[in-house]
C-alpha positions as CSV (number, residue, x, y, z in Angstrom):
1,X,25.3,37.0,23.0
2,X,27.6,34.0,23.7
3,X,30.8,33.7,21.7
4,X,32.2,30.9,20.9
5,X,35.9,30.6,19.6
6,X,36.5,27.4,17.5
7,X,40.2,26.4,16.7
8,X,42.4,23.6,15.3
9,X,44.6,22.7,12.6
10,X,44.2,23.3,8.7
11,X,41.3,20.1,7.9
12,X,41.2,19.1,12.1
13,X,37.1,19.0,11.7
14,X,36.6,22.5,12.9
15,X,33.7,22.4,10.0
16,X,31.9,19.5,11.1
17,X,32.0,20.1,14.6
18,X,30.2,23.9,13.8
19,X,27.3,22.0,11.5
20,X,26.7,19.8,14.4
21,X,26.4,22.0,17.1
22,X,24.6,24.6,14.5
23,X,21.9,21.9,13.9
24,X,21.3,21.2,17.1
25,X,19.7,24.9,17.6
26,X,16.6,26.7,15.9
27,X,17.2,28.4,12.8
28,X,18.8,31.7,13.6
29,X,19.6,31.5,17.3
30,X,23.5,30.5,15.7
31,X,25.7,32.6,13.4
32,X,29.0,31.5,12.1
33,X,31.9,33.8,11.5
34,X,34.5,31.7,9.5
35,X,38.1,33.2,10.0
36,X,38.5,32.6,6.6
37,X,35.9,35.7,5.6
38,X,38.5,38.1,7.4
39,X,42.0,37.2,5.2
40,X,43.0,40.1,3.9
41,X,42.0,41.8,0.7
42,X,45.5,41.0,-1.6
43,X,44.8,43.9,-4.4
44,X,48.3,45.2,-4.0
45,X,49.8,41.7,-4.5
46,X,50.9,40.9,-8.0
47,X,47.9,37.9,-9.2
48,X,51.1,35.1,-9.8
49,X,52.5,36.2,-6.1
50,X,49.0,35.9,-4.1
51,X,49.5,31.9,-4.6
52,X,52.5,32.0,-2.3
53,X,50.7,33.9,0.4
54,X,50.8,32.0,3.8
55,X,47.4,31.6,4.9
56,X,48.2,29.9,8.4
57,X,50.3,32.6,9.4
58,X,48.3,35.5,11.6
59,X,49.5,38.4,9.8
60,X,47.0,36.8,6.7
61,X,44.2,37.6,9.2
62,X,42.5,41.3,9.6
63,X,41.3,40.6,13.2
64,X,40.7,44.1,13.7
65,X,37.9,43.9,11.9
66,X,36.9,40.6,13.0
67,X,37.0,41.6,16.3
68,X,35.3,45.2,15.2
69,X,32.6,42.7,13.7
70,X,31.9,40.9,16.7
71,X,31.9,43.9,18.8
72,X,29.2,45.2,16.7
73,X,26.9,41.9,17.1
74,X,27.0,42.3,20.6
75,X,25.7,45.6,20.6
76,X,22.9,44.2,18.9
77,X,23.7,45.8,15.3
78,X,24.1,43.9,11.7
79,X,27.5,43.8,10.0
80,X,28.5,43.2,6.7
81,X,30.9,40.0,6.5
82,X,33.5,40.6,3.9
83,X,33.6,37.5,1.1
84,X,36.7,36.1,0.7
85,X,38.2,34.0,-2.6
86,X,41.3,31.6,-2.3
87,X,41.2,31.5,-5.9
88,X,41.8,35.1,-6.0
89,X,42.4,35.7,-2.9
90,X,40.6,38.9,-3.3
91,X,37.5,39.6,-1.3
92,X,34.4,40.2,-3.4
93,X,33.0,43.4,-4.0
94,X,29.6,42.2,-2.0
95,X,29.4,41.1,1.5
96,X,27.0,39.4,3.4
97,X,24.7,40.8,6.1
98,X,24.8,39.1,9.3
99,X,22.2,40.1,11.8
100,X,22.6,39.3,15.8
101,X,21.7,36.2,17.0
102,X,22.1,34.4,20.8
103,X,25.1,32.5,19.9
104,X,28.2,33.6,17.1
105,X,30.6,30.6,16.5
106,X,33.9,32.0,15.5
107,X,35.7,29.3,13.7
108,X,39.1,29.5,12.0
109,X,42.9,27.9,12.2
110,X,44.2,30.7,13.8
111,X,40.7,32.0,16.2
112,X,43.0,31.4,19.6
113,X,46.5,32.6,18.0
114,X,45.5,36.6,18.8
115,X,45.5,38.0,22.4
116,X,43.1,40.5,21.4
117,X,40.4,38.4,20.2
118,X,40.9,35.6,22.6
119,X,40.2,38.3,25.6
120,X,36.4,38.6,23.8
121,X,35.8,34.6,23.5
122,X,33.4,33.0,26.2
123,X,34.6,29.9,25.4
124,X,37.5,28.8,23.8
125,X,37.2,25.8,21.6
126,X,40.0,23.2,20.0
127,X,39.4,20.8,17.2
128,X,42.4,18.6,17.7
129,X,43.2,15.8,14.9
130,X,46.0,13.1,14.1
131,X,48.4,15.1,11.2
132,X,48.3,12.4,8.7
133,X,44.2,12.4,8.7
134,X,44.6,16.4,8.4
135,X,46.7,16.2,5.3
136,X,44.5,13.6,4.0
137,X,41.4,15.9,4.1
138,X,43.6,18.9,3.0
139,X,44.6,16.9,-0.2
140,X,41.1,15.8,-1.1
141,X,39.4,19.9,-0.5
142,X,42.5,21.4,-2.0
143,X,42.3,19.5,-5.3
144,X,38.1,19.9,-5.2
145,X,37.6,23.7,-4.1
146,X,40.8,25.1,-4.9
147,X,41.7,23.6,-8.2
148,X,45.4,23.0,-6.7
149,X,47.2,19.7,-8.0
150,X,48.4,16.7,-5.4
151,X,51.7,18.5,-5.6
152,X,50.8,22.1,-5.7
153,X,48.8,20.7,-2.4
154,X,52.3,19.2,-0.8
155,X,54.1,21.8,-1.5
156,X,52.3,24.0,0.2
157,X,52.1,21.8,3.4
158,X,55.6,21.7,3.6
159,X,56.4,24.8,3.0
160,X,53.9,26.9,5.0
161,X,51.1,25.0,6.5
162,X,52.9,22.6,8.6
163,X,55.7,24.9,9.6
164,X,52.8,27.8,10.7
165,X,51.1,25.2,12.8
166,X,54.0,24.1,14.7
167,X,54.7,27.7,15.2
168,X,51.0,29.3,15.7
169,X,48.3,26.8,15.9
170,X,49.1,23.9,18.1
171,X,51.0,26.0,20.7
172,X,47.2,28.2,21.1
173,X,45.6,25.0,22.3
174,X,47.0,25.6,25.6
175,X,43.9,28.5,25.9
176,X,41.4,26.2,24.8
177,X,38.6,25.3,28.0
178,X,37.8,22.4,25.4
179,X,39.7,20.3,23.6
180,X,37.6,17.8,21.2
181,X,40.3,15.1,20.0
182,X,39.5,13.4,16.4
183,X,37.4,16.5,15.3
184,X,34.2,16.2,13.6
185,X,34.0,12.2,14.7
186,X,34.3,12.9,18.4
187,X,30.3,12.9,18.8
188,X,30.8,12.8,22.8
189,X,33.1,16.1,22.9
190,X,30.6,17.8,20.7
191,X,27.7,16.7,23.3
192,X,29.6,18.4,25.5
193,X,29.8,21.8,24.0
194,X,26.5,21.6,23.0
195,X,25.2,21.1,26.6
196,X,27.5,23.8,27.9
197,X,26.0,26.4,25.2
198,X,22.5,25.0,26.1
199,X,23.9,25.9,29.5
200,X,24.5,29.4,29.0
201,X,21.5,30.0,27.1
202,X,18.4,28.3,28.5
């Protein structure tokens, strides 16, 4: 099984770039394990103080289990993916089976921030995009999936998001073996990862 680590800044492209490669292979030869499935569960957390939780920071992340999870998948066993809410920021009672495939795309802000799970990456993968055209798309999925307000949305990317990937994500591009400048619209870096996963596969 070949893992691939998929980084980059909070609305870089790190999305698009994992439906293009994904399409680009048969129909469960690729599994995706979003970072985002692995926050952790916020039960203890008064309701009105989960919406201050900071998301971009690593200690938000149960990479134990994430690594546990992919540990698991390479021993050729099924896992149950934990299903995570931002609007509860809770994870649901029901998780989702994910069986073994040839390839597991890890994707997620802070995927090359931990020692421990970089050390189990094959490749290491880095969505890199201009800051203004991040905010932009932060803005417009914010507002649509999140039901946060322009200014619940700045806020927030003043407050947390920018500072934590000043401090976190940009400084983990440096382990990257790929960088693919303007995300998801960068078709020739994704040619590029595709062919060297092609490579390692066929």
């Amino acid at each position: 099984m070949l893992i691939v680590g998929i980084a980059g800044g909070t609305g870089s492209g790190k999305t698009t770039v994992v439906k293009k490669v994904m399409e680009r292979f048969p129909s469960g030869e690729v599994i995706v394990l979003p970072q985002d499935s692995y926050y952790r569960d916020n039960r203890h957390i008064p309701p009105e103080e989960r919406q201050k939780i900071n998301f971009d920071h690593p200690d938000s992340v149960e990479f134990s289990l994430l690594m546990e999870h992919i540990e698991r998948l390479r021993k050729g066993q099924s896992i149950e993916m934990p299903v995570y809410s931002y609007l509860t920021c809770l994870r649901s009672k029901e998780t989702l089976t994910v069986d073994p495939a040839r390839v597991a795309l890890v994707e997620g802000i802070l995927i090359l921030a931990d020692p421990g799970l970089r050390d189990v990456l094959d490749i290491k993968v880095f969505v890199d995009a201009d800051p203004d055209d991040r905010l932009g798309r932060v803005i417009k999925r914010d507002i649509e999936d999140r039901g946060r307000s322009v200014l619940q949305v700045l806020e927030r990317y003043h407050d947390t998001v920018k500072p934590s990937h000043l401090q976190f994500i940009e400084p983990s591009k440096r382990y990257a073996d790929i960088i693919i400048p303007g995300g998801g619209e960068n078709q020739i870096g994704i040619e590029v990862l595709i062919s060297i996963i092609e490579k390692h596969l066929y």
